[in-house]
C-alpha positions in Angstrom: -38.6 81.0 9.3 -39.2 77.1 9.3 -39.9 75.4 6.0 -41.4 71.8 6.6 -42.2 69.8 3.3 -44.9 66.5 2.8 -42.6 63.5 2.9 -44.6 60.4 2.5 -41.5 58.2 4.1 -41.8 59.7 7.2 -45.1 59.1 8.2 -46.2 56.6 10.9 -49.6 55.2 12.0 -51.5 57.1 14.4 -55.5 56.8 14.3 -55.8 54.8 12.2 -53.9 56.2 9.3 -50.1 57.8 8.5 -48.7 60.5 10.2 -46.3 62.9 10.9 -45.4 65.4 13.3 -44.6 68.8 12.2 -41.4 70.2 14.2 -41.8 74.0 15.5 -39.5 75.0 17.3 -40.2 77.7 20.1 -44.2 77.6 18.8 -45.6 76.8 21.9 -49.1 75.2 22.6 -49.8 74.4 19.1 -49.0 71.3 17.6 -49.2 71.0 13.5 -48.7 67.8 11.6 -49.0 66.0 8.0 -51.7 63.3 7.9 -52.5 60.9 4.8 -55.6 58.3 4.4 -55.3 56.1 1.7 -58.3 55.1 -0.8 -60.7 53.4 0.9 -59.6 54.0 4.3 -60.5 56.6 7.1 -59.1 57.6 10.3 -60.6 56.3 13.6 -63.4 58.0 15.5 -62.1 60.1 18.3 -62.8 63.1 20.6 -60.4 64.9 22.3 -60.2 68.7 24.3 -58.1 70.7 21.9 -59.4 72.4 18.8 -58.3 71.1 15.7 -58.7 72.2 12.0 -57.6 70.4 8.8 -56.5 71.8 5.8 -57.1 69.4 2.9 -54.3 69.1 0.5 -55.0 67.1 -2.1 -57.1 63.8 -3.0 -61.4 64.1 -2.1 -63.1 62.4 1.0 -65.9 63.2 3.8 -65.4 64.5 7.2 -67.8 62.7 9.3 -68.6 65.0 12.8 -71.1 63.3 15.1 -72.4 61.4 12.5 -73.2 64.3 10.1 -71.2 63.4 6.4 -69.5 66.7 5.1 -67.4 66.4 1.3 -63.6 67.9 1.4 -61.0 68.3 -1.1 -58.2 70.6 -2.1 -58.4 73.6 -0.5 -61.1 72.4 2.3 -60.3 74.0 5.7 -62.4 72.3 8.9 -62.5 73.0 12.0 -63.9 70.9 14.8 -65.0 72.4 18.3 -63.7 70.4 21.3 -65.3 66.7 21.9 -66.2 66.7 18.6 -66.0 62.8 16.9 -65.1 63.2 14.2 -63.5 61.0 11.4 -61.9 61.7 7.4 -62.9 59.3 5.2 -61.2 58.3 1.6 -64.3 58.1 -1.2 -61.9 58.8 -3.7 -59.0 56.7 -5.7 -56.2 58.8 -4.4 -54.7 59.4 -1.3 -56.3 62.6 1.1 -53.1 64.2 2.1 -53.8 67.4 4.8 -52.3 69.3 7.4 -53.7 69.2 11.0 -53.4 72.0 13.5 -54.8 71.6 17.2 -54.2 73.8 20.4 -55.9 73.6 23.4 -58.3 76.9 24.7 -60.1 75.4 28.5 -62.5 77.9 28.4 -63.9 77.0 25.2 -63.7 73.3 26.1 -65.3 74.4 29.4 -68.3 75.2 27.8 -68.3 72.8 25.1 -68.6 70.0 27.0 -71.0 71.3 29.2 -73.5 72.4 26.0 -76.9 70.4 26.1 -77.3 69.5 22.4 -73.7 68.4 22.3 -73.0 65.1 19.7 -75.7 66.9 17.3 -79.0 65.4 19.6 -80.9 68.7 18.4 -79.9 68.2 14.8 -81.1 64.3 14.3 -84.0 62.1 15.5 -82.6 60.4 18.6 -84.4 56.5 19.1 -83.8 55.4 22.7 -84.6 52.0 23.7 -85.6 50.1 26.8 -84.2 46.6 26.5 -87.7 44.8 25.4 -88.8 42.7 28.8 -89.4 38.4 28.2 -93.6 38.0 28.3 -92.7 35.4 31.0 -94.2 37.5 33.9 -94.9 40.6 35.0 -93.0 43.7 36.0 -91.1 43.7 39.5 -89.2 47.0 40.8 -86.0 45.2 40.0 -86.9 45.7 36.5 -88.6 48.9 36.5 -85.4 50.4 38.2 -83.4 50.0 35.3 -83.7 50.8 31.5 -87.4 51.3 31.9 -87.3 54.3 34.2 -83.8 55.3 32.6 -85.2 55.5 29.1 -88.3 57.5 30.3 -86.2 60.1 31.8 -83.7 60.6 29.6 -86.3 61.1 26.6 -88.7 63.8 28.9 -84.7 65.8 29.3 -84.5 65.4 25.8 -87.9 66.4 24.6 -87.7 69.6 27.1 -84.6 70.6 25.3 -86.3 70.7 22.1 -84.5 67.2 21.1 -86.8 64.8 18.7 -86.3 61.7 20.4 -88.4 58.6 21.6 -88.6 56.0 23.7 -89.2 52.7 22.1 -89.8 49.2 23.8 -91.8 45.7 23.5 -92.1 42.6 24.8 -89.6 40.0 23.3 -91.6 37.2 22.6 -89.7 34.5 21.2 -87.6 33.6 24.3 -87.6 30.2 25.6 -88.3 31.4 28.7 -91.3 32.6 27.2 -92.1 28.4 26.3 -91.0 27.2 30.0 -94.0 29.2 31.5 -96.5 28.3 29.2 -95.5 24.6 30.0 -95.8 26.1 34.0 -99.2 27.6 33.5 -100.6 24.6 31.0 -101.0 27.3 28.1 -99.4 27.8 24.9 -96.7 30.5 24.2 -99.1 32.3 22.0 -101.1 32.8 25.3 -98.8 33.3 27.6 -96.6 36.3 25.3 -100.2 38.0 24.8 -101.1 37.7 28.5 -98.0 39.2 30.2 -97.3 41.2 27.5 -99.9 43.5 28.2 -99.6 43.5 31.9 -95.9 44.7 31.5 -97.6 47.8 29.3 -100.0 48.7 32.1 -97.2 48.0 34.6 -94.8 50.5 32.6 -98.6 53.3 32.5 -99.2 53.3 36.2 -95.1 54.1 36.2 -95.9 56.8 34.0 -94.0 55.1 31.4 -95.2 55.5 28.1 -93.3 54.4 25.1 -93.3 55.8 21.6 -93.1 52.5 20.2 -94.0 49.1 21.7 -93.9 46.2 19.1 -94.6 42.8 20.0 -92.7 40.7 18.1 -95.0 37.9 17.5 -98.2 39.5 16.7 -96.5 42.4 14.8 -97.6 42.5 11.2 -94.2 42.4 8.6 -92.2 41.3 11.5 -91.2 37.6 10.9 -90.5 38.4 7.2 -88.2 41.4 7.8 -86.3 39.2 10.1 -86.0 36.5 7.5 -84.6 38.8 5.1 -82.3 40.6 7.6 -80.9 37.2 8.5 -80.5 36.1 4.6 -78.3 39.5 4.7 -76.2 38.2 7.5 -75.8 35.0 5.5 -75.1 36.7 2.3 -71.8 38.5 4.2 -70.5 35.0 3.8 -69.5 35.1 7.7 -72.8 32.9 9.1 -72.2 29.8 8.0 -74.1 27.0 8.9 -71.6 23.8 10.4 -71.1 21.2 12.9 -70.6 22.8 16.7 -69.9 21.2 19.9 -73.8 20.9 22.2 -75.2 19.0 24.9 -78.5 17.6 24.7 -81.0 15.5 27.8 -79.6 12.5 29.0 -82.7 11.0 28.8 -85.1 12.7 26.5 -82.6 13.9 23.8 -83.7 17.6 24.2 -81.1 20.0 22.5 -80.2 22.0 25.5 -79.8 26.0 25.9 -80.5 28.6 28.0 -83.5 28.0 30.7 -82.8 24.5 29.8 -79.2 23.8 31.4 -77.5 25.5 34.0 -73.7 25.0 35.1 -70.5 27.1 35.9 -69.4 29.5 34.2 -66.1 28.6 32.6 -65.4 32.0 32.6 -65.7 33.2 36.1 -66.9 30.0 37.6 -70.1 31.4 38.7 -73.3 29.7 38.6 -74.7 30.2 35.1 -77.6 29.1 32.8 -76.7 27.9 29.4 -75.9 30.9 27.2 -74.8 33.7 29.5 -73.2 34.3 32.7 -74.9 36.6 34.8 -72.1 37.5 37.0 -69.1 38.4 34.4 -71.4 39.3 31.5 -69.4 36.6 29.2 -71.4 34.4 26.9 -71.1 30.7 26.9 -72.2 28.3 24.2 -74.3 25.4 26.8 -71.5 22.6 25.8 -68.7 24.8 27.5 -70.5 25.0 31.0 -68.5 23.0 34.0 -70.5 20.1 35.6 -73.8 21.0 33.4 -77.0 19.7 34.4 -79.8 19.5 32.7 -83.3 21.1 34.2 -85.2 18.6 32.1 -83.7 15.2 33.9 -81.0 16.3 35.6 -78.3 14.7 33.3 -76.4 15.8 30.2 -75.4 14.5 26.8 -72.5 16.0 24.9 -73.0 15.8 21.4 -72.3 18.0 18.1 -74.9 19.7 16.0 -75.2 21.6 12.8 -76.0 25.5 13.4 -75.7 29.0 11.6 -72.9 30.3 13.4 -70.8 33.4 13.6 -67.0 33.5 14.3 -67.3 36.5 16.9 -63.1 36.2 17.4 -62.5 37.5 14.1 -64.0 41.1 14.6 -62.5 42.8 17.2 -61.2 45.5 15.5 -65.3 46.3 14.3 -66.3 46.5 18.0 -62.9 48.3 18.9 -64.2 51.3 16.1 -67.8 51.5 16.9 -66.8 51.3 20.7 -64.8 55.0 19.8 -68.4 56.2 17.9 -70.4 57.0 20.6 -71.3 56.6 24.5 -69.6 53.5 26.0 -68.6 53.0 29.5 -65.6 51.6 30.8 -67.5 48.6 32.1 -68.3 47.6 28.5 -65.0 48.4 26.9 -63.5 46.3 30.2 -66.1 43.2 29.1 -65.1 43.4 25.1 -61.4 42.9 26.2 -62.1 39.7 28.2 -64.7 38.2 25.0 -62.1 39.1 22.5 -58.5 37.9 24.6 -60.2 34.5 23.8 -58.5 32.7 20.7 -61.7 31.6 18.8 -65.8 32.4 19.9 -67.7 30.8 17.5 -71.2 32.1 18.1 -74.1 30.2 17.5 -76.9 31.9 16.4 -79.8 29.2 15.1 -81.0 27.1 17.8 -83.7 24.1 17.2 -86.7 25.2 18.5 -90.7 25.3 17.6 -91.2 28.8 18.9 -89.7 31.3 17.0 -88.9 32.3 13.4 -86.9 29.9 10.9 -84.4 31.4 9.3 -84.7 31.0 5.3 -84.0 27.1 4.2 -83.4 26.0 7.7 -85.9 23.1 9.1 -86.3 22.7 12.7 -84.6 25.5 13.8 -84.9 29.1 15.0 -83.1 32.5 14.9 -81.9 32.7 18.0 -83.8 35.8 20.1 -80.8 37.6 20.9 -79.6 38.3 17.6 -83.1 38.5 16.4 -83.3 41.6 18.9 -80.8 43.6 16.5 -83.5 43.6 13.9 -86.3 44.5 16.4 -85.0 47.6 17.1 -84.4 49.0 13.5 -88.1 47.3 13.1 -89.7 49.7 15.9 -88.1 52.2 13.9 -89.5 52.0 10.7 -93.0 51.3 12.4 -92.5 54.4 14.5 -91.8 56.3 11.2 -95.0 54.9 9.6 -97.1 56.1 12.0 -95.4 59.5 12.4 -94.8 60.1 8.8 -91.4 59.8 8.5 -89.5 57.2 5.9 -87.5 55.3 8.1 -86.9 51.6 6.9 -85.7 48.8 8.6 -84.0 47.4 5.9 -82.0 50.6 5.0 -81.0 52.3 8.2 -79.5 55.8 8.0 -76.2 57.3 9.4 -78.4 59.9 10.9 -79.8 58.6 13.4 -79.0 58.5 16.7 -79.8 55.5 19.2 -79.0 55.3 22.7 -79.8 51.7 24.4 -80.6 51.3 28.5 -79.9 47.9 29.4 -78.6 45.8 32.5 -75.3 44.7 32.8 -76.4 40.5 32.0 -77.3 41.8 28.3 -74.2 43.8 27.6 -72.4 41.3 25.4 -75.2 41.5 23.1 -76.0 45.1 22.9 -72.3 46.5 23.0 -70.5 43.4 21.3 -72.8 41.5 19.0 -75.3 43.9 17.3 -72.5 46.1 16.2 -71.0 43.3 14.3 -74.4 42.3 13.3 -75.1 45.6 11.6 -71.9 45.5 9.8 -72.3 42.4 8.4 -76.0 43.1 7.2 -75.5 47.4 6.5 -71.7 47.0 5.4 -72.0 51.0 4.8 -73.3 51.6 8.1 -71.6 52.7 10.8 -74.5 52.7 13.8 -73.7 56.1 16.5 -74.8 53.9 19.3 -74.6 55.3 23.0 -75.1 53.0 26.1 -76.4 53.5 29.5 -76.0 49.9 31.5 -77.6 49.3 34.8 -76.5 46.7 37.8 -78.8 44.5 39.6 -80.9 46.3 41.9 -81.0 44.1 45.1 -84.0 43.4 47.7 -83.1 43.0 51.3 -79.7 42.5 49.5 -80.5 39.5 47.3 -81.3 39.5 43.6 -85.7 40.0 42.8 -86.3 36.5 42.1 -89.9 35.5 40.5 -89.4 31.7 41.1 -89.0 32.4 45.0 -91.4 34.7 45.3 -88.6 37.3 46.7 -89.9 40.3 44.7 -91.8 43.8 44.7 -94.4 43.9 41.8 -94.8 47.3 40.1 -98.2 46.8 40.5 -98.5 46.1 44.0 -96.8 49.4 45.0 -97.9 51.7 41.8 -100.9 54.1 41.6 -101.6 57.7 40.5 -100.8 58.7 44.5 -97.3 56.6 44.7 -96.0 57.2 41.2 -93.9 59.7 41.8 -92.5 58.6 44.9 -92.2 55.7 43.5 -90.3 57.0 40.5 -88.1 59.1 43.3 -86.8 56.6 45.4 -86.1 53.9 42.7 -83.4 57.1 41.3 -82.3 57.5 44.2 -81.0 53.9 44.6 -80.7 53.4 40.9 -77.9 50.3 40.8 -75.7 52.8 38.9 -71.9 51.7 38.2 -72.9 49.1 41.5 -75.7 47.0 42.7 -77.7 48.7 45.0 -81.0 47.5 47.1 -84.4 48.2 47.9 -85.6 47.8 51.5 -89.5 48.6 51.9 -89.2 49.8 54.9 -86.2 52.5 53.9 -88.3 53.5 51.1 -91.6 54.5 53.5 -89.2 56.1 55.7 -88.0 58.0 52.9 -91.1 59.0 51.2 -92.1 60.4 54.7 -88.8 62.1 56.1 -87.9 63.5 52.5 -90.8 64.1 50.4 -93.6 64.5 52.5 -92.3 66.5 55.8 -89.4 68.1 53.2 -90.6 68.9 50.1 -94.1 69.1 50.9 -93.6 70.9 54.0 -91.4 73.4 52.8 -94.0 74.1 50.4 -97.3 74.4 52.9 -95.3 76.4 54.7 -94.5 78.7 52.0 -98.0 79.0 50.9 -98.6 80.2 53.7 -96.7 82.5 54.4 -97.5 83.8 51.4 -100.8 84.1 51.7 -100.2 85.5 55.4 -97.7 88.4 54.3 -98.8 89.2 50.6 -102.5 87.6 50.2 -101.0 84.8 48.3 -100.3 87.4 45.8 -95.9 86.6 44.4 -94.4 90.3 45.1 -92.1 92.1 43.3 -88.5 91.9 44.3 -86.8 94.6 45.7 -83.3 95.1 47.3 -81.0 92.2 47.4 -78.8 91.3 49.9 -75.2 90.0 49.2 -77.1 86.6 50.9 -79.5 86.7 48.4 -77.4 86.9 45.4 -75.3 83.8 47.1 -78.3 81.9 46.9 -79.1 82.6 43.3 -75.9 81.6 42.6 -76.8 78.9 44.6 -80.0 77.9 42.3 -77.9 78.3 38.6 -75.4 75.8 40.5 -78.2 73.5 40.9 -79.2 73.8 37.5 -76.2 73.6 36.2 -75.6 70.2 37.9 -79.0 68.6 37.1 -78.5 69.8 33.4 -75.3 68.1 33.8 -76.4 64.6 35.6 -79.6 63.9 32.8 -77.7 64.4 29.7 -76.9 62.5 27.0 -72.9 61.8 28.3 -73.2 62.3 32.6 -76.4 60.6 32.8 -76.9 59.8 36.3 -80.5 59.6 38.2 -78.6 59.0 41.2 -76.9 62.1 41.1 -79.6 64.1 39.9 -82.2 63.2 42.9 -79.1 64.5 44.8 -79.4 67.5 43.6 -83.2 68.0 43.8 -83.0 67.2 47.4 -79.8 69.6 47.6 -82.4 72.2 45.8 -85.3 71.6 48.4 -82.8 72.3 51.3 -81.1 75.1 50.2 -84.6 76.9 49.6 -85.4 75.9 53.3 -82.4 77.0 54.5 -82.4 80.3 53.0 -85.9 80.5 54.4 -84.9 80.0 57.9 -82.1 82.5 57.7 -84.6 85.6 56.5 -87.1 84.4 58.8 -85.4 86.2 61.7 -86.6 89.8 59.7 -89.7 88.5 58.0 -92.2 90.9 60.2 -89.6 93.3 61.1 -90.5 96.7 59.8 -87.9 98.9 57.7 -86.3 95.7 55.8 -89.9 95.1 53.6 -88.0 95.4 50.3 -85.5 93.0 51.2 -88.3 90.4 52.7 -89.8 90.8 48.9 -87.1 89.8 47.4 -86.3 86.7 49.6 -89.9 85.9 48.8 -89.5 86.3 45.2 -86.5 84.0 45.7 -87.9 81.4 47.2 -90.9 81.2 44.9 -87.9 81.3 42.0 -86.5 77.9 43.6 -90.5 76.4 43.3 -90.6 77.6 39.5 -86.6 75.8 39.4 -88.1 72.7 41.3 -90.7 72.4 38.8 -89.3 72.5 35.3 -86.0 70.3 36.7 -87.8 67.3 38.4 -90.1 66.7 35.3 -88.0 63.7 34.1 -88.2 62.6 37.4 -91.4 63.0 38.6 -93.6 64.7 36.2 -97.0 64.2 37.9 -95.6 66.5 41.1 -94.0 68.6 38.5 -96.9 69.2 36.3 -99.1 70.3 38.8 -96.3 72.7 40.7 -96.1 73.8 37.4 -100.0 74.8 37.2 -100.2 76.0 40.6 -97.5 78.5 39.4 -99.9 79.1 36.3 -97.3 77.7 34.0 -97.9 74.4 31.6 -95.3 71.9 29.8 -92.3 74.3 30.1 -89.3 73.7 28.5 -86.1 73.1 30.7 -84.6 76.0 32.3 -81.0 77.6 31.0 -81.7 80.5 34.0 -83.3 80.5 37.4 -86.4 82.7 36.7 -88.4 84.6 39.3 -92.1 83.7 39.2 -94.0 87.0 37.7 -94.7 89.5 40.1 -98.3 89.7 40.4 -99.0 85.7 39.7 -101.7 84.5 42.4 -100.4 81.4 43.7 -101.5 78.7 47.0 -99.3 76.4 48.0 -101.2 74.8 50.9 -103.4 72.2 51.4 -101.9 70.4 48.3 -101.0 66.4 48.9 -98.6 65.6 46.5 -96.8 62.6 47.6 -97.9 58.8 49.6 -95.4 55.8 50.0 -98.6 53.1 50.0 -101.8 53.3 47.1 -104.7 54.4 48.6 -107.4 52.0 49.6 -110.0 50.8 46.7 -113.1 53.0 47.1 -115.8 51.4 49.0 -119.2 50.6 47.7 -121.5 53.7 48.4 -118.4 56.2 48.0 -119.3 59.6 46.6 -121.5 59.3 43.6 -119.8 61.9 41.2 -116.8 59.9 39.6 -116.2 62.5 37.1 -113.8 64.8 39.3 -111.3 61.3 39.7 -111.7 60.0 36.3 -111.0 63.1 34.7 -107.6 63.2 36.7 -107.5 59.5 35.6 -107.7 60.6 31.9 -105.2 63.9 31.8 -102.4 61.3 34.0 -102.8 58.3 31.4 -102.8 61.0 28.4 -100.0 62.8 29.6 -102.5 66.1 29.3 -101.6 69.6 31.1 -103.2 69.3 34.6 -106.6 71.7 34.0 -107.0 70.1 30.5 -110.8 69.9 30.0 -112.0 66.5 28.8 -115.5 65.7 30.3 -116.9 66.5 26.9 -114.5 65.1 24.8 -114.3 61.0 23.8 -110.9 59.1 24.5 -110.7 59.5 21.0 -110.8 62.9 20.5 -108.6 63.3 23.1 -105.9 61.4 21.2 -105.8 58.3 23.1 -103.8 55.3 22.0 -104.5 51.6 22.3 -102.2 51.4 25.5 -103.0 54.2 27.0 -107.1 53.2 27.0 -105.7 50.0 28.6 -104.5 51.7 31.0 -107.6 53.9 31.8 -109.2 50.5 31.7 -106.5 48.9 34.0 -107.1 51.6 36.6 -110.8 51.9 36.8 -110.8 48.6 37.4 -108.3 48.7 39.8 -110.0 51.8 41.7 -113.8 50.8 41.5 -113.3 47.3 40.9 -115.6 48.1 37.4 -114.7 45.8 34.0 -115.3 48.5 32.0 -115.1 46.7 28.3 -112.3 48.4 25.6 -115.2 48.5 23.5 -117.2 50.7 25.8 -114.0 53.0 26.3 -114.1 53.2 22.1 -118.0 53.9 22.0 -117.9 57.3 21.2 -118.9 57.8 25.0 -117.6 61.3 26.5 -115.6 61.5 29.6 -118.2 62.5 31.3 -121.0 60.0 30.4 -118.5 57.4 30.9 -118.4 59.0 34.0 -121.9 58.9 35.0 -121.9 54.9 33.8 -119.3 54.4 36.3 -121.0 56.4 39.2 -124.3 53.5 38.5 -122.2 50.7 38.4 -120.6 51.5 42.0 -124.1 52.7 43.5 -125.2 48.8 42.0 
């Protein structure tokens, strides 16, 4: 018998709050101790592999489990499931005293960790953003590499697993970047953030990108005022104050100086920086703290001081220690939070004077600075996404609910992972944001950064079209600059298109087809007797599945890894095909060549349902070519239905280059291509019908018609007017309008 007894003298801190271990002596693999949180206090988040359970003893609290709020008090008993965050809050005016118990079962944490809708993601609306792009130009595949192409993959996983989640994006307007090309191009900002703002939307379409949300911040209505008040919250926290701060202005103009405006060495790293941010190490810089600054007005600088709202960044490290335990957050960015916060004071500016841009309350001549200003636009797209959706979200009143996950590149890492969470404490002080991060690395061409300025680039729309999407979309996952930088080579890409999709993948499947239709009139047969091999190689498939599961969910996500594994797929299916080739016509082994036939049609069926966040235009129509539409993702390798009619060959699903623009005098009937158009820019099951339905009808939104409008023009080199799209035309008299205006 052992007798232990609550003694508040003995306890120690551990997580955050007291503790004490509970010896038990030849009780092996289970640990017990006492634990106490104090009024007003809570524990810190974690996750670890063991179960745990608490028993409350006395005083009244929440438990807080993936951000789901559950009341405890005497008597409670909770246990938590392995990887589990979880957290016990104090509400109440008297100290929470329980006893923990946690032991460790690796079967259980086996599968826990490997669940789909692990951290609640089936239970909450899940808002996934792509870091909004600067209207300064268009979209290059440096750009489109990274959180654009992350975002839109990681929401189609989500949204097959039955996951409410969306992708939301924008332009952000209000950069000075945004200023600097309108002086460039002789035109005003207004212009210029209208002009390339919608060429990055129909860049992101002809990806097969199509955001939930897309807000531009200056045009959007309610936008400018629900900043103002979000900043007048972060002044009300009493931490943005507004005082004197070290800057540097033009030696010879007197311009105040930041960002595209002065460039220097980092005194960080003592790379070569612009003013505000260090490209290289990822560590801010406040413009007067660059070495041998120089202006890219006149060359020359002017130190000087100047008033600004500021925020002392030094003095919350233990707020971005917490949230950085909540959710999702690489090493890289836990790494980049230790170097910000070892120095001994950061204060941050965060009003800059500027014309273009958004006062802040009782502030003349200056602007909220567009990084801090981004905080707010996201919790803006929400609330506009609700409004349209019919949900109550509100900007101004955020709820512990909700679950956001951010893609980004590394250079914007300090804001995302560092600032905003301070941000959101000083402005929602009962807040505590479940914020995951994915964070990209420059991707490289011919091994040197995509620069606009030298004209070293690869435009999304120079390489993009209905034909080379996919491919596209394959090959930039494949080189994804994940955890490193990686690079694009044109040449390497062609090569790969060719070698892998076209002779592999499509060449597996022509063959197939026919065979198919050679051996079984194209008809899928029944399986019959199954070999030892055979069963090897259905293990082979769930492995597969298992592992792309693995690589696009919410904690392993990794495109590199999973265009690994559909190229692992595609050539285990061919190899198994090889092997029973040797008895394909061989009488006496007929019900063994079914089921190798049945198998390899099962890795087809596998091959489309698991490259859908990949590339869904080649999965959608596998998918209808196996008389299947929009399926959800897989948990088992399924056979295709004995009986299903199904041709493989003669199917092009893959180019590396767009085709060439239709000629004048091309085939008169433009209904067949537009239609295609139409389902592809609508996301609609290949087979939808929609010749007599209006863009309308057919649900169309205001991007996606620019994009119908983008391509035709593209294609048959046709201005088709937005108004003519909106004229209550069908698809197929738009069709026929089309077919005159090429014969012309």
């Amino acid at each position: 018998m052992r007798i232990d007894t609550y003694d508040p003298s003995a306890l120690s801190d551990a997580f955050g709050i007291d503790m004490n271990t509970i010896d038990l002596p030849g009780v092996a693999g289970l640990g017990v101790s006492w634990g106490r949180v104090a009024p007003g206090s809570h524990s810190d988040p974690h996750q670890h592999d063991e179960i745990e359970m608490f028993v409350i003893v006395s005083g009244e609290g929440e438990v807080v489990v993936d951000g789901a709020r559950h009341p405890v008090g005497p008597g409670t008993v909770v246990k938590f499931d392995p990887f589990e965050t979880h957290v016990l809050d104090n509400t109440g005016a008297a100290d929470v005293v329980f006893v923990t118990c946690y032991w460790r079962e690796p079967s259980h944490a086996g599968t826990a960790a490997a669940r789909p809708g692990r951290r609640r993601f089936a239970e909450r609306p899940v808002f996934v953003f792509s870091t909004p792009p600067t209207p300064n130009g268009d979209l290059h595949l440096g750009h489109l590499s990274g959180p654009y192409l992350g975002a839109d993959a990681f929401v189609r996983f989500q949204r097959m697993n039955g996951v409410r989640a969306w992708h939301l994006t924008g332009s952000d307007d209000y950069q000075s970047y945004v200023v600097a090309k309108a002086a460039q191009e002789e035109r005003t900002p207004e212009q210029i953030a209208a002009h390339y703002g919608a060429e990055i939307a129909r860049t992101l379409d002809l990806m097969d990108i199509r955001p939930d949300q897309f807000t531009m911040t200056s045009t959007e209505p309610g936008y400018r005022e629900g900043l103002r008040d979000f900043f007048s919250a972060l002044e009300a926290s009493g931490k943005v104050t507004r005082h004197e701060l070290p800057a540097l202005f033009d030696e010879e103009t007197g311009q105040y100086l930041y960002e595209v405006d002065v460039s220097g060495t980092c005194p960080s790293c003592s790379a070569a920086a612009n003013g505000n941010m260090c490209e290289e190490c990822g560590e801010p810089n406040i413009a007067a703290d660059l070495v041998e600054a120089r202006s890219n007005i006149s060359g020359s600088v002017r130190p000087g001081s100047l008033a600004r709202l500021a925020l002392p960044l030094h003095e919350f490290r233990d707020v971005v220690a917490t949230h950085h335990r909540l959710g999702r957050v690489p090493a890289r960015l836990r790494e980049l939070a230790e170097r910000v916060f070892a120095r001994e004071t950061l204060e941050l500016p965060l009003s800059h004077p500027a014309q273009w841009g958004v006062p802040p309350r009782g502030v003349d001549g200056q602007v909220i600075w567009v990084w801090p200003e981004m905080s707010y636009g996201f919790l803006h797209g929400i609330a506009d996404l609700g409004a349209r959706t019919g949900e109550t979200w509100r900007a101004d009143k955020p709820e512990q609910d909700w679950k956001i996950v951010h893609f980004f590149g590394y250079d914007n890492s300090f804001y995302h992972a560092i600032l905003y969470p301070v941000l959101y404490r000083l402005a929602f002080p009962h807040w505590e944001p479940d914020i995951d991060y994915h964070v990209n690395e420059f991707y490289l061409l011919d091994d040197q950064k995509f620069s606009t300025s030298r004209r070293h680039a690869v435009w999304g729309k120079e390489i993009l079209a209905p034909e080379t999407a996919d491919a596209v979309r394959f090959y930039l996952s494949r080189t994804r600059a994940e955890g490193e930088r990686t690079n694009f080579e044109r040449d390497a890409y062609v090569t790969t298109v060719s070698d892998v999709l076209i002779d592999g993948w499509q060449g597996w499947l022509e063959d197939l087809g026919r065979r198919l239709n050679t051996r079984y009139g194209g008809v899928v047969p029944d399986a019959g007797i199954w070999t030892p091999e055979h069963t090897a190689f259905y293990a082979r498939l769930g492995g597969r599945l298992a592992a792309v599961t693995g690589h696009l969910g919410q904690d392993g996500f990794s495109l590199r890894a999973t265009t690994a594994e559909l190229e692992g797929l595609v050539t285990d299916a061919r190899v198994f095909a090889k092997h029973e080739e040797m008895l394909a016509d061989v009488s006496g082994w007929q019900s063994e060549n079914r089921t190798a036939m049945a198998l390899e049609l099962a890795a087809v069926r596998l091959l489309s349902r698991v490259v859908t966040p990949v590339m869904p235009r080649f999965a959608t129509r596998l998918a209808a070519l196996l008389g299947e539409s929009e399926p959800a993702w897989p948990s088992t390798v399924d056979l295709v239905p004995a009986g299903t009619r199904v041709d493989l060959t003669g199917r092009l699903f893959f180019a590396a280059e767009p085709a060439a623009p239709t000629p004048q005098g091309a085939p008169p009937d433009q209904l067949p291509w537009l239609a295609d158009l139409v389902r592809g820019a609508l996301s609609l099951p290949a087979g939808t019908a929609v010749a007599d339905k209006t863009l309308r009808e057919l649900g169309a939104s205001s991007l996606q018609v620019v994009a119908v409008q983008y391509q035709i023009l593209e294609r048959l080199d046709v201005d088709v007017s937005m108004e003519e799209l909106h004229s209550g035309r069908s698809v197929a008299e738009l069709s026929r309008k089309l077919t005159e205006a090429v014969d012309r």
